[in-house]
N, C-alpha and C positions, 0 to 999 in steps of 0.2 A: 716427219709429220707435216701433211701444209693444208693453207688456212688461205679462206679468200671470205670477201664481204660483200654482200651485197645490200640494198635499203628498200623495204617497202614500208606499208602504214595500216595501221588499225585504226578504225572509226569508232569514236565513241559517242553515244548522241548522234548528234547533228557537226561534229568537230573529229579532224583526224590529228593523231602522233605518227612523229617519225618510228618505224620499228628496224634493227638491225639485224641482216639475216646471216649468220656465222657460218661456215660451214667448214669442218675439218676431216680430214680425211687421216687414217691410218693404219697400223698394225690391228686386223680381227678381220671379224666377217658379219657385224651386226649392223642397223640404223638405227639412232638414236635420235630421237626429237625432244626438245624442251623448251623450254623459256613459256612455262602456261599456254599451252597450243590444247585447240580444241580436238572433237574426232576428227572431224573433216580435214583440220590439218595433219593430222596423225595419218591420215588415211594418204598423205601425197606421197608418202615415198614408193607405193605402187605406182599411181600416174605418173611421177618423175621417172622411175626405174625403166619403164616400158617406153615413154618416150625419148628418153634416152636411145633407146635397144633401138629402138626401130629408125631412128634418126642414123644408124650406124657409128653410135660413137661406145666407146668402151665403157664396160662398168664392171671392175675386177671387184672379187671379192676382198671388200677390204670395210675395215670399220667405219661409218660414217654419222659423225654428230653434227645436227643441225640446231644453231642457238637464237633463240629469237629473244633478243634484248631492246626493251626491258623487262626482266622477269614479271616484274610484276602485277604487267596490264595485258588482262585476257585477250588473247589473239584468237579469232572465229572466221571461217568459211576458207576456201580453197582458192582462193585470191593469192597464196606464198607460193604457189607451184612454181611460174616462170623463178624467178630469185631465187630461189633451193636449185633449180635447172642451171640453172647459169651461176651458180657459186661451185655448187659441184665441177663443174666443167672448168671452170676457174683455177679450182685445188687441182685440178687433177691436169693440168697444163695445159688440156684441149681446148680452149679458150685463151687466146691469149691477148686480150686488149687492158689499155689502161681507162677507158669510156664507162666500165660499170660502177665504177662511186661515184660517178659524177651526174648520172640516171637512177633516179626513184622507180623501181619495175615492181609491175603486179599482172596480175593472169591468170588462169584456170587452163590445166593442161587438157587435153583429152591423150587417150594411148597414146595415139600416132602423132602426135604435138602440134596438132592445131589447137588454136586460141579463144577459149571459152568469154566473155563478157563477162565483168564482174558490178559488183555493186558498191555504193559509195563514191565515184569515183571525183566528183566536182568537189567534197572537202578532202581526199585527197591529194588532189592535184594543187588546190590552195596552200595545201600542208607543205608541200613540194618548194612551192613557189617562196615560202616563207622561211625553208630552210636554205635557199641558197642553192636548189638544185641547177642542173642547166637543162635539164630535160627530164621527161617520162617516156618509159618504152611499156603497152596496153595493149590489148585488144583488139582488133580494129572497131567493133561494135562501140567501144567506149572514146573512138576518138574526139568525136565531135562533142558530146558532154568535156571531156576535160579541157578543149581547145577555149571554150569560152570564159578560161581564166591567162589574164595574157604576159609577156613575158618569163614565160616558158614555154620551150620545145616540146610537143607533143609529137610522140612516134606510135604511128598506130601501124601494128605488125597483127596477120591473120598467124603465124604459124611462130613457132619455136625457132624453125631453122631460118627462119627472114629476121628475127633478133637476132639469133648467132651472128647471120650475116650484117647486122647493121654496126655494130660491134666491132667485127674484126671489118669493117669499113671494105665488104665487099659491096658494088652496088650502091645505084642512089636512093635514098629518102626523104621526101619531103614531108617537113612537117607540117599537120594538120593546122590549117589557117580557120578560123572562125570571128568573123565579123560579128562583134557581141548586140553592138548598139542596132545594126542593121537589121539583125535577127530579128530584134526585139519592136522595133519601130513598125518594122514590116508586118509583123504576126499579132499588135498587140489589139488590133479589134475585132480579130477571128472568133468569132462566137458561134457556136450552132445552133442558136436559137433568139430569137428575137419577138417583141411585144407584139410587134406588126402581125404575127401570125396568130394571134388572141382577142377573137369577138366576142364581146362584150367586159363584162366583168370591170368594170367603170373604177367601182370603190374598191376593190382587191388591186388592181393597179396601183391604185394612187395609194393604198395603206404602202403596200412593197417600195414602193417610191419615196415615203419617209423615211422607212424602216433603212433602205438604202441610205438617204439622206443624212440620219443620223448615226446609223452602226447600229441600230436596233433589232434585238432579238425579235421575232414575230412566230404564230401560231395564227393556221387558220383553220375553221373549224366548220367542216360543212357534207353535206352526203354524196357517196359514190359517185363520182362521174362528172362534179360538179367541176373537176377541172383547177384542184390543190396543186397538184402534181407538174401538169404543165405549166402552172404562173410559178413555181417554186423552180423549175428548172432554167425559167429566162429570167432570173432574178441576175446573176453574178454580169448578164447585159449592159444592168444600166450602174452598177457597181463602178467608181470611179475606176481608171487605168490604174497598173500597179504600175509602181516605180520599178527604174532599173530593180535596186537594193532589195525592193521587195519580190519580186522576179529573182534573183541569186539565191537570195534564202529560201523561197516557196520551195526551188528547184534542188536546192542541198535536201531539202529533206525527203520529197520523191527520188534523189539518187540514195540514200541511202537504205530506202527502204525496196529499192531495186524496182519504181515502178515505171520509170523512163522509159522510154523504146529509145531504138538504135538510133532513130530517122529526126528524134527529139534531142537537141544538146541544151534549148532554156526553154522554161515553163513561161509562155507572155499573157498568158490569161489566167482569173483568178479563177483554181480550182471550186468544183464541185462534187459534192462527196454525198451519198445518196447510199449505207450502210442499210441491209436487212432487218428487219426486227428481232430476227435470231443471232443478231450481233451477241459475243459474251462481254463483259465488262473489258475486259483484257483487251481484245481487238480494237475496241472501242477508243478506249485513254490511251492503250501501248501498255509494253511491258512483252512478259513471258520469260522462259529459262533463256532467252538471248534476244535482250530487248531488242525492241524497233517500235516505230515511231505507230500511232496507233489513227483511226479515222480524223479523230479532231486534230491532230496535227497535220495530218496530210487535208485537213481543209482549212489550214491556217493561211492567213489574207485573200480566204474565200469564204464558201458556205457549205455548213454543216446541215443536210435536209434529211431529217428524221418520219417519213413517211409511217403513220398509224401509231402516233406517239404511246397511247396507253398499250400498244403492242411488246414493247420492248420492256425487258427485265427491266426489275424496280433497280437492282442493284448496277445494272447501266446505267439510269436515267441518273440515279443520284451520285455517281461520278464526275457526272457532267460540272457539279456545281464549284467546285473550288477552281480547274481552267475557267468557266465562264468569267469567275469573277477575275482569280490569277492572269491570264491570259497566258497562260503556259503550264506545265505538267511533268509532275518530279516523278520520276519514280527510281524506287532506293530499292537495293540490295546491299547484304550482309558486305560485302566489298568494296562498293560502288555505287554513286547516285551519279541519276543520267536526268538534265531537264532536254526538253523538247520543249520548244513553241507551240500553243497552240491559240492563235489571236484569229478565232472564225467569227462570223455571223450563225447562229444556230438559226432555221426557218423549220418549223414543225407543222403537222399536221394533222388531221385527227377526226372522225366522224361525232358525230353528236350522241353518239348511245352505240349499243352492242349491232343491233339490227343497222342502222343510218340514217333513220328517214326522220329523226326528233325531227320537228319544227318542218318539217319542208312543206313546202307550199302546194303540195298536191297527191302525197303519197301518206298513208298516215303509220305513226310509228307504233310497234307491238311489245315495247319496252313498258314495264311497271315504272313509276318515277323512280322508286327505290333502286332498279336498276340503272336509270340515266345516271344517278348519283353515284353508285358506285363505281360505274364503270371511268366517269371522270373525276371519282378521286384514286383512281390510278397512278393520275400526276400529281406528286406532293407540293407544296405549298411553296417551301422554299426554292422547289424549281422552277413553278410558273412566277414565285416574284423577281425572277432572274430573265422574265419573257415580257420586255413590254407594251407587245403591239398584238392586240388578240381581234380577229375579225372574222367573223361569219360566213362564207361562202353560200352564196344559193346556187341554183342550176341555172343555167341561161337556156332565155325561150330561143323559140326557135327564130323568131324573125330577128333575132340577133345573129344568130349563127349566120344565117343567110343573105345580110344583109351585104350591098355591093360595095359601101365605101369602108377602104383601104383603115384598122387602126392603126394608132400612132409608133410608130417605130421606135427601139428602145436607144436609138441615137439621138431624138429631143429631148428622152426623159434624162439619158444618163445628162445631158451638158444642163438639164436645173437641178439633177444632183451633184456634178462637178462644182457647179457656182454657190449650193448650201453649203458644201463640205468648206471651200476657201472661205468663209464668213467667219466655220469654224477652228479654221487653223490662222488666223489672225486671236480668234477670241484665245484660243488654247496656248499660245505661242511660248507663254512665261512657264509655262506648266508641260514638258515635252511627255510624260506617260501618259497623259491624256491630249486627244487630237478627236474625240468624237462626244455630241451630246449624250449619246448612249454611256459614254463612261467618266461623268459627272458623281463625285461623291455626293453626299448629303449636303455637305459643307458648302462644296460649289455651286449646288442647286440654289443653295437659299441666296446666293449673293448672283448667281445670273441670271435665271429663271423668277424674277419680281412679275408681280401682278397687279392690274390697278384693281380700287374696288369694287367695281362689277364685276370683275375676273373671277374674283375672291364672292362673291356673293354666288355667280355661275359655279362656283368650284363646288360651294357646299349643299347648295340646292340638290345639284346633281347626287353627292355622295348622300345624301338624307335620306332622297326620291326613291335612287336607283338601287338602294343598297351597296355602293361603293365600297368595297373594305380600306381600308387604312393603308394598306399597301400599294394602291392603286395611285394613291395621292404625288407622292415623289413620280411615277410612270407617267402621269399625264403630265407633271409640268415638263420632265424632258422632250414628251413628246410634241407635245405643244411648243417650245424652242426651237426642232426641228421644223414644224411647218412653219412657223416663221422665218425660219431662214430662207424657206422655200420660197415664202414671198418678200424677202428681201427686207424685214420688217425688223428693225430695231428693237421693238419692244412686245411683247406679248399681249396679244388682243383675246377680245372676247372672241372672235370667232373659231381662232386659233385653238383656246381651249375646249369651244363647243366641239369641235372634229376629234382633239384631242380623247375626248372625253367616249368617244362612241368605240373607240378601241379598248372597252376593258371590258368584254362580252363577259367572261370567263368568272368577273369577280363580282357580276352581277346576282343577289340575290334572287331575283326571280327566275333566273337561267331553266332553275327545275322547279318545276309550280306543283 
């Protein structure tokens, strides 16, 4: 009877474990798989068998158990193929190197034993690194993602028979080098889209420019065409630079959810996530019979943009609400709980009424008011008091569109949100879970956000006048410490909360007359 080992890894979350691939060979004629292997693994001893065959190496009939230890943590996808490939070959003496325990391998066969790309592979490779491996043998598609963890050997092989050969140290390999900092320095103001190519729209700017400023959720609310969509797109522009740290993790959870491409090894720009309104809940947070990470995590240290807000299931929207607050998302099974991050900016948007033309300045709306109302209470309560920047879009005339001088580029605007955010990472310093006015408890509010009293006299005039709801009140003074940061201002002035104040379109009484 003989027995050979080989090590690859299961991803759980956003985190991989070591897994050990056993493989014994013997007296009989059957395959046997275990250690909690999913179909897809159950399904490799075809891909193994054939690739085998066709590589010209033997496969007598003989009994063969393959053990995936530890039992007790579900192993998923076709990533065990090469490991089963080469522990077989191992037991069976046609392989003979002492190089395979000292390499963490994974893969996807096809028949003829070229090398499928797999998923996960950047907490893999970490996983790797932390056990003491000296190297990984992969994919080639997956080299460059696992390169940018460093102090380990990365072997990126297209085929089954160029691992055999690197193995029995036929032939050279060099392992894949990836300059992590460079990458990142060099790609990290690649944007596709910028303010400069947006005429007019003056106060939409400048709201998304707080809303950036402080980490604030925002909603705009205006008719067809008026051009939501593109200010919501060059929003992540002026969004400060991610850190390395935050670039590693952005990119662990895009690798696990397999959405890397080959030609990408780190994520240097802050995702944008822009889901249909036939999203299901599921999709949405993550989850299903084999979790993965879901929209708001894959726009975690970017933005979440919910285009035609009252479009989307109730029972989406209101999922949203406990990541919004958590800034991250559990989801538990009878076996298993898996959290994923999910620390986004939500930016939504939204028509005015069923038809779009409520309010517009030239088109008139065929909406009964009983419809404006219903249709925007679509969004419930505790989801918009989780939104605190609401702002109106109009259409822009035309001698804006047309007009010859060049708008401001989202390279001024991000460097005076660069400079509010340090104001507030001295303020937040003692307090590490918090680092943005947007996520100020109650608590915090009252002792940062002081008011003198005219402030206090503007504050309540307004909620009297305007019909301000009560929830409004805590929204404008964060907001309002945001644009003070914006001008540099110590203290919170009356003009600060006048601007402050014009952002609560939504909780206005008079909205629907």
């Amino acid at each position: 009877m003989l027995l050979a080992k080989t090590f690859g890894s299961a991803v759980q979350g956003v985190d991989a474990c070591l897994v050990t691939i056993e493989v014994q060979v013997g007296e009989g004629n059957k395959f046997y798989m275990v250690g909690l292997a999913d179909n897809a693994i159950r399904e490799s001893q075809h891909r193994v068998v054939s690739a085998i065959k066709y590589l010209k190496y033997r496969m007598p009939m003989q009994k063969v158990v393959v053990n995936l230890a530890p039992a007790d943590i579900k192993k998923e996808g076709s990533a065990y193929d090469l490991p089963i490939a080469l522990g077989y070959l191992r037991a069976t003496h046609q392989l003979k190197s002492e190089l395979l325990e000292k390499y963490l391998i994974m893969g996807e066969l096809s028949l003829d034993g070229q090398l499928r790309s797999i998923k996960g592979v950047l907490p893999i490779a970490i996983e790797a690194r932390r056990q003491g491996f000296k190297g990984m043998v992969l994919p080639l598609d997956n080299g460059k993602e696992a390169a940018i963890v460093d102090n380990i050997e990365i072997i990126a092989v297209s085929t089954m028979k160029e691992a055999i050969a690197f193995f029995e140290k036929k032939g050279t390999f060099n392992p894949v080098v990836s300059d992590t900092r460079d990458i990142f320095y060099h790609h990290i103001n690649n944007y596709k889209f910028d303010f400069s190519e947006v005429q007019g729209q003056e106060n939409i700017k400048r709201a998304l420019e707080i809303a950036a400023a402080g980490g604030h959720n925002a909603i705009m609310i205006g008719p067809p065409g008026a051009g939501k969509t593109m200010l919501a797109k060059r929003l992540p522009s002026i969004l400060p630079p991610l850190t390395l740290h935050e670039a590693l993790e952005t990119t662990r959870i895009h690798s696990v959810a397999g959405k890397l491409s080959s030609d990408t090894s780190l994520m240097t720009t802050r995702p944008f996530r822009a889901p249909h309104h036939t999203i299901s809940y599921t999709a949405l947070v993550g989850g299903g019979g084999i979790p993965q990470p879901g929209e708001i995590s894959m726009a975690h240290n970017g933005v979440l943009f919910l285009d035609e807000l009252p479009e989307f299931q109730r029972k989406a929207l209101e999922v949203l609400r406990q990541p919004l607050e958590e800034r991250q998302v559990t989801i538990s099974r009878a076996k298993l709980s898996i959290e994923y991050p999910a620390n986004f900016m939500l930016i939504a948007s939204m028509n005015p009424c069923p038809c779009g033309y409520y309010n517009h300045p030239d088109k008139d709306c065929v909406c009964a008011p009983a419809m404006v109302l219903r249709y925007l209470n679509k969004i419930s309560g505790p989801l918009l008091d989780r939104i605190d920047i609401h702002v109106e879009v109009t259409p822009v005339a035309f001698d804006e569109m047309t007009r010859d001088r060049p708008a401001e580029s989202s390279k001024y605007i991000r460097e005076r949100v660069i400079k509010a955010r340090e104001f507030q990472s001295t303020r937040f310093s003692s307090t590490p879970s918090i680092y943005s006015n947007s996520m100020m408890p109650s608590k915090l509010v009252k002792e940062i956000c002081t008011i003198n009293p005219a402030g206090k006299t503007l504050l309540k005039t307004a909620m009297e006048k305007l019909g301000l709801s009560a929830r409004a009140y805590t929204r404008i003074l964060k907001v309002s410490r945001t644009i003070a940061d914006l001008a540099s201002s110590r203290e919170i002035k009356v003009e600060h909360l006048a601007e402050a104040i014009q952002y609560r379109t939504l909780d206005r009484e008079e909205w629907v007359q």
